[in-house]
N, C-alpha and C positions, 0 to 999 in steps of 0.2 A: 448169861452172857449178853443178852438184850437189854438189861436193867442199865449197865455201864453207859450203853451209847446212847439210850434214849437220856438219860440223865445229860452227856455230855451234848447232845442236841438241844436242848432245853435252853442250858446255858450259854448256849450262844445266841438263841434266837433272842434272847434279854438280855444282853448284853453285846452285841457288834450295833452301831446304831442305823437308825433307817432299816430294819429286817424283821424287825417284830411289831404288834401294838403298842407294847410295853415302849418303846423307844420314842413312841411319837406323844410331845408335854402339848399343854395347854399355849405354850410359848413358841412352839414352833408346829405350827397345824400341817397335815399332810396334805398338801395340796401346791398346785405351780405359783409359782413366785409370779407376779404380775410383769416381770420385765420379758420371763419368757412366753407371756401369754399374749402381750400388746400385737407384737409382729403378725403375730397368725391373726389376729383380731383387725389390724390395721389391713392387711391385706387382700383379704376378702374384697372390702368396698375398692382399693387401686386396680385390683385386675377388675373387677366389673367396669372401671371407670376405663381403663385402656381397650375393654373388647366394646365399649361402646364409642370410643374416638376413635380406632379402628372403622367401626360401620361409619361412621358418620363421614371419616375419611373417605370411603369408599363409594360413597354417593356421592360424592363431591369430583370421583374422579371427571368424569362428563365436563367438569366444568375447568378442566386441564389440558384436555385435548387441542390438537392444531387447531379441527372445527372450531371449538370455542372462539381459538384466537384471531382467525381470519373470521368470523362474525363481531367482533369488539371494534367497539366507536373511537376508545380514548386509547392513545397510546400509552406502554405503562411507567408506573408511577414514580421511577426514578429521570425517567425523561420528562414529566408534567409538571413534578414537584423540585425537581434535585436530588441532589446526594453527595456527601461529605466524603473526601477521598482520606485513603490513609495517614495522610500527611497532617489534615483538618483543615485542609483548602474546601470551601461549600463551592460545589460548582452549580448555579440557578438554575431551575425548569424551566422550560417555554413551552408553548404552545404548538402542534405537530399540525401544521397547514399542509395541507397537500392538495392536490390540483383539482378544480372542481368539487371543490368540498366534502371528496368520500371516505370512507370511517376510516381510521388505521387501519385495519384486518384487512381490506381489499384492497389500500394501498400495500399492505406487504405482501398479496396474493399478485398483485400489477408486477414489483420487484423481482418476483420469483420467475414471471414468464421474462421480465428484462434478462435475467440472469442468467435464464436458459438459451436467449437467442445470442449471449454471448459464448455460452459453453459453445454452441450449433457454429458460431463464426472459429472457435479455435479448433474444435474436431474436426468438422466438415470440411472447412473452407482453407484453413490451416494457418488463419491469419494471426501473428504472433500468438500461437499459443502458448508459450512457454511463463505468456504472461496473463495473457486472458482468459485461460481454462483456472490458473490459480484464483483473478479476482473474480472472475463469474461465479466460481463455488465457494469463495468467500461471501460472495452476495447470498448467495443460496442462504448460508449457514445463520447471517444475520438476519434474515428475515424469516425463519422459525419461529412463529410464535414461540413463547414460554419456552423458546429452547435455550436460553441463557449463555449463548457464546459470547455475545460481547456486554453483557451488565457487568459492574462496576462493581467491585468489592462490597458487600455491606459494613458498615462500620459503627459502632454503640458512639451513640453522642456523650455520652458521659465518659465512657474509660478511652477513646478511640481507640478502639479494639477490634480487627476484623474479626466481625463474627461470622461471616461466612465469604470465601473467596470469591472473586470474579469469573467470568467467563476466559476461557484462552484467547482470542481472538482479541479482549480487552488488553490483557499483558503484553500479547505480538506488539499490538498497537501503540501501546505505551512504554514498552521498552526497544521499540525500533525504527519505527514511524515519528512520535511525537521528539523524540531525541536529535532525529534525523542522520543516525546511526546506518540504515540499512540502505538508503541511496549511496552512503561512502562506500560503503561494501562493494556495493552493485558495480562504482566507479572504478574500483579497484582491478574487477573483474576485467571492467570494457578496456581499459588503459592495457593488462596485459595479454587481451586479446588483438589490438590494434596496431597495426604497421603504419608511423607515422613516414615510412622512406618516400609513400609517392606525394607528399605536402615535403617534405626537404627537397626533394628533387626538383619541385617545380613550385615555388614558393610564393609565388603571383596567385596560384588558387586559393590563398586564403583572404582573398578580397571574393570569391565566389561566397568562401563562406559564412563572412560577415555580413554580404549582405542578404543573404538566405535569415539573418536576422529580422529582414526588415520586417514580416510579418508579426511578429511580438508587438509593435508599439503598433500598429494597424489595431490588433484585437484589444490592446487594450487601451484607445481614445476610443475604441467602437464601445467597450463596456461603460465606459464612461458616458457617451452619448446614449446609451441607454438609459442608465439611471436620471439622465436628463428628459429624455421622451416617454417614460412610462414609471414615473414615481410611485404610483402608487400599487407597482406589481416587480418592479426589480430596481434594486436598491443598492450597488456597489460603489464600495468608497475606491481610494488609490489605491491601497493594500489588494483588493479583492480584485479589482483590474489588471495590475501586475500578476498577480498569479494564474490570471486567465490567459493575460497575454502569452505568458512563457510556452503556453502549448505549441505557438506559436514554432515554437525551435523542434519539436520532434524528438523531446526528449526527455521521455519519460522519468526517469529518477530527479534530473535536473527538476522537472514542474514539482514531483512528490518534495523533494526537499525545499525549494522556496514556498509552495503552499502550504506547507506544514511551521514555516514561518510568519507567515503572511497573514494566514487565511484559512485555518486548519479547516473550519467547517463547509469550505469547498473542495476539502479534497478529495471525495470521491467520484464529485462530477467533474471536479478537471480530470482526475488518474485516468477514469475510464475515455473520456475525450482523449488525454493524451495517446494514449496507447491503441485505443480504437483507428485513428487517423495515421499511428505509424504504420498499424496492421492492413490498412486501407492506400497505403502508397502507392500500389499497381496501379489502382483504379482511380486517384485523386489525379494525380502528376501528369498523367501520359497528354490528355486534355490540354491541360494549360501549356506545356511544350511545346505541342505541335500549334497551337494556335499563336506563340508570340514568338517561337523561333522558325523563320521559312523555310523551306525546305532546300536551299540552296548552302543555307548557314550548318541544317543539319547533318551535311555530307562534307565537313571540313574535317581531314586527316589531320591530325597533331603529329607532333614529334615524340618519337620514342624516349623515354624518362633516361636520364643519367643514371649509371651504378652509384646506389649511398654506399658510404664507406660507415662499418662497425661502428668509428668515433664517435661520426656526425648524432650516428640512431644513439649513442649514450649522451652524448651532451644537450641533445635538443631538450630533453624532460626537462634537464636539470636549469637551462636557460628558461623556459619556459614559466617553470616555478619561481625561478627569481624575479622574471620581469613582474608576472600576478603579484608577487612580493610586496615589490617596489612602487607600483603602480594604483594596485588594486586588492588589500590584502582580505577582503570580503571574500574572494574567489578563491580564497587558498586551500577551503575544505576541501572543493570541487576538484579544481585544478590539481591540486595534491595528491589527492586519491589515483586519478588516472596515471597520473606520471609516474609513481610509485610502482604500478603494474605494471607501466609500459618498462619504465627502468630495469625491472625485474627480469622482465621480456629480453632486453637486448644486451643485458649485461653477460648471459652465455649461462651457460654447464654449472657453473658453482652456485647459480642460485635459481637454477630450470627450479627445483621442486618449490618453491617459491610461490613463481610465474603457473607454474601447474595447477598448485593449488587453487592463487588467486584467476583463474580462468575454468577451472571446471567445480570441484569439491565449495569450494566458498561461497561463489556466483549462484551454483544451482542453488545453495543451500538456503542462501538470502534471500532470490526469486520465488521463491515458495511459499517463504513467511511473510516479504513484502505484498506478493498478491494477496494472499487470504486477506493480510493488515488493510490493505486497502479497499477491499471486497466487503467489510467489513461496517465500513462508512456507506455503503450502498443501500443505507436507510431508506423507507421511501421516505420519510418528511424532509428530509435531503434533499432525494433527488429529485420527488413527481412533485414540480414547482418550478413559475416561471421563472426564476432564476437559472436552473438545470439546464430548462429546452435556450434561455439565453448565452449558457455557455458555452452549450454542443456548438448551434449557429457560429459563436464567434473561437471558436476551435477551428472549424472548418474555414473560416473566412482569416486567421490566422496562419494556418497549414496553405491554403491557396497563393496566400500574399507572400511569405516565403520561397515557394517554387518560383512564384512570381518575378520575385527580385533578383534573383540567384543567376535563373537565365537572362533578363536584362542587363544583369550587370555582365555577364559573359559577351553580350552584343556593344556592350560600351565599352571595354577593353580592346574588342576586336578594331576600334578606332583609332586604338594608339599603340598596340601592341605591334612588335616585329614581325615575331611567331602568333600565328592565326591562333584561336579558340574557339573550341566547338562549344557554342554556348548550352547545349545541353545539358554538360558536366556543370553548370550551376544549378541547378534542381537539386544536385545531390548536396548543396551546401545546408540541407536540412539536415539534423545529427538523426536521421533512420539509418542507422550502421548496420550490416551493408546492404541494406533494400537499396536504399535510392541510389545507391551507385548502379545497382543491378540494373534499377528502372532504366537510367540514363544510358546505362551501355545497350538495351534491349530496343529503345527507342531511336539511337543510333543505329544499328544494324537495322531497321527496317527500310531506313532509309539508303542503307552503303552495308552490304549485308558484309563487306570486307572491312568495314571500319568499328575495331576495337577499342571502345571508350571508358571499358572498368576501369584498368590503372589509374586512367587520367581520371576519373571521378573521384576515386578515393581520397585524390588531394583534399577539394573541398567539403567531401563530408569528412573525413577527421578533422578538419578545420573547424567543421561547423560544433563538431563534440566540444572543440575549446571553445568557441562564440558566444555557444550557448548557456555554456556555464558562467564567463565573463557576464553574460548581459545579465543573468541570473542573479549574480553577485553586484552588478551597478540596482539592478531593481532593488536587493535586499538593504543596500547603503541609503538609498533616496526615500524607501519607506519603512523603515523599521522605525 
């Protein structure tokens, strides 16, 4: 019985092929085919070669760290040399001067304590936080070494192909900032948060808030006269004095959108002046008040405002925008933004979720991205440079001459007016909405602890919100 199957084992092992020796010819030798033996062969030396990029990676880390980067001389290499934007616009390098000649690293380590004593002024102190806790920790975030928030896309010179994306803080800034996209937002907001009835009701205030203008061309003949008295450390043309001057008005989005026009590469040391000195109104204003209005002036009771009628509050936006139209159609971005909210605002019930919106969900949303954005620019080769400490100064002497003229001009009206004016209520024709109204009336009651001066304020500072953005738009038509 064993003879059969050993027999029928035989012949199979001779004959199924690949199972016996008999099956293997001179023509096909038993052994692996070289295609599946390359791989194994080839990969031996790539992993030797990746666990030693690996090490070598890894000793390198040391030389990654923040330490590293706040010990570095040169700033890096997309700011020295350049870099080609997606589009295959080359934007040039320059040279990162900063103040007393110290390396990058410890001008960005200088940044960082700036950026903290602004986070300290919106925590502690409570001064416009809303907008200085955002760009202070956008400053923070850009002065990171090697932390990559605001570099530029990488892109292959030959295919222009991102090969590696940018930073977020870059994108903010280019898609909301450099557009000038996120000051309209911002306007939208203010417009449908603002009661324009006590400027209707008493429509002489808005010569307070014109001339709360006057500080803008002060700061910027002053920037000019600089670049005449010290050539060889500050250097501002028209463009770059204009957008100094605008600080001038107390109006933050208003300076971020004509700077961004103008004079991008000042925009971080105007934003944070702008908004620094709106934050600083209590402590600016009260001073110059009491020293140009006497105390006899500051104890003048006004007359109680008129009831505005529903109409009036819908028609004024809409005259408003036609007159910029007509006149002045530069100002129409500005101007048009706020009246759209305001419009929104008085038109009632059918379109409250609108006016909601654009005053709470929108407003925060934009304040958030617009600080970082501008937080962002708070380079030190920006900012630690006499051009910066010559901005702040003419910020501040901008911001003074405003308060300045606002109450003057309240004491020169009181020469030809019927009805008396507490010249007070001209401080507020600076667009700090509604600080310096607050100032104005707080300043008033020290003197007449029974005289109520908010309402009458509010005139000339939502006055000054229009002013501001008019002169805004004459600057942008004269130098563009």
């Amino acid at each position: 019985m064993r003879t059969p199957t050993l027999l029928l084992a035989l012949a199979c092992t001779l004959l199924l092929p690949g199972t016996g020796a008999l099956a293997q010819t001179p023509s096909t030798p038993a052994q692996p085919a070289p295609e599946a033996a390359a791989p194994h062969t080839a990969a031996a030396p790539a992993e030797r070669g990746d666990w030693l990029n690996m090490v070598v990676r890894v000793t390198k880390l040391k030389d990654d760290t923040g330490i590293k980067g706040f010990l570095a001389k040169e700033p890096p290499t997309y700011l020295a040399k350049g870099y080609r934007t997606p589009t295959g616009a080359l934007i040039p390098g320059h040279p990162a001067k900063i103040i007393g000649g110290l390396p990058y690293g410890v001008g960005q380590a200088l940044m960082i304590v700036v950026c903290l004593v602004l986070l300290y002024l919106a925590i502690v102190k409570g001064f416009e936080p809303l907008l200085l806790l955002p760009i202070g920790f956008g400053g923070l975030l850009a002065n990171m070494p090697y932390s990559g928030v605001t570099s530029p896309p990488l892109v292959d010179e030959v295919t222009r192909l991102v090969t590696e994306p940018g930073g977020f803080l870059y994108y903010f800034f280019e898609f909301g900032v450099a557009t000038g996209l996120f000051p309209i937002m911002i306007f939208m907001g203010v417009g449908a948060m603002t009661d324009f009835g006590p400027l209707i009701a008493n429509p002489r205030t808005a010569l307070l808030g014109a001339a709360a203008q006057f500080g803008i061309f002060i700061a910027l003949l002053g920037a000019l006269g600089l670049s005449i008295l010290f050539p060889d450390f500050i250097n501002f043309g028209l463009k770059e004095a204009a957008s100094i001057g605008i600080i001038g008005g107390a109006d933050g989005p208003t300076a971020i959108w004509l700077t961004t026009k103008l004079a991008p590469h000042l925009l971080g040391a105007i934003a944070v002046a702008a908004y620094s000195y709106m934050a600083l109104v209590p402590i600016i204003q009260p001073p110059i008040m009491k020293w140009l209005v006497p105390e006899r002036e500051r104890k003048i009771v006004m007359k109680q405002l008129r009831p505005v009628s529903k109409m009036e509050k819908v028609c004024f936006p809409l005259i408003v925008l036609l007159l910029c139209a007509l006149l002045l159609p530069s100002s129409v971005p500005l101007i048009g933004a706020v009246m759209l909210g305001n419009l929104c605002r008085e038109v009632g019930p059918n379109v409250a979720r609108l006016a909601d919106t654009m005053a709470n969900e929108l407003i925060n949303i934009v304040t958030i991205m617009l600080g970082l954005s501008v937080g962002s620019k708070l380079a030190c080769e920006k900012f630690l440079n006499p051009e910066t400490l010559g901005i702040l100064a003419l910020g501040l002497i901008a911001f003074a001459g405003g308060t300045a003229g606002g109450c003057l001009m309240g004491r020169l009206m009181n020469k030809f007016c019927k009805d008396p004016i507490n010249p007070l209520i001209g401080s507020a024709g600076v667009s700090a909405v509604p600080m310096a109204a607050r100032v104005s009336n707080k300043v008033g009651l020290e003197s007449d602890p029974t005289n109520f001066l908010l309402m009458h304020a509010m005139g000339p500072n939502v006055s000054g919100v229009i002013g501001s953005a008019v002169v805004a738009g004459v600057l942008y038509t004269l130098c563009k």
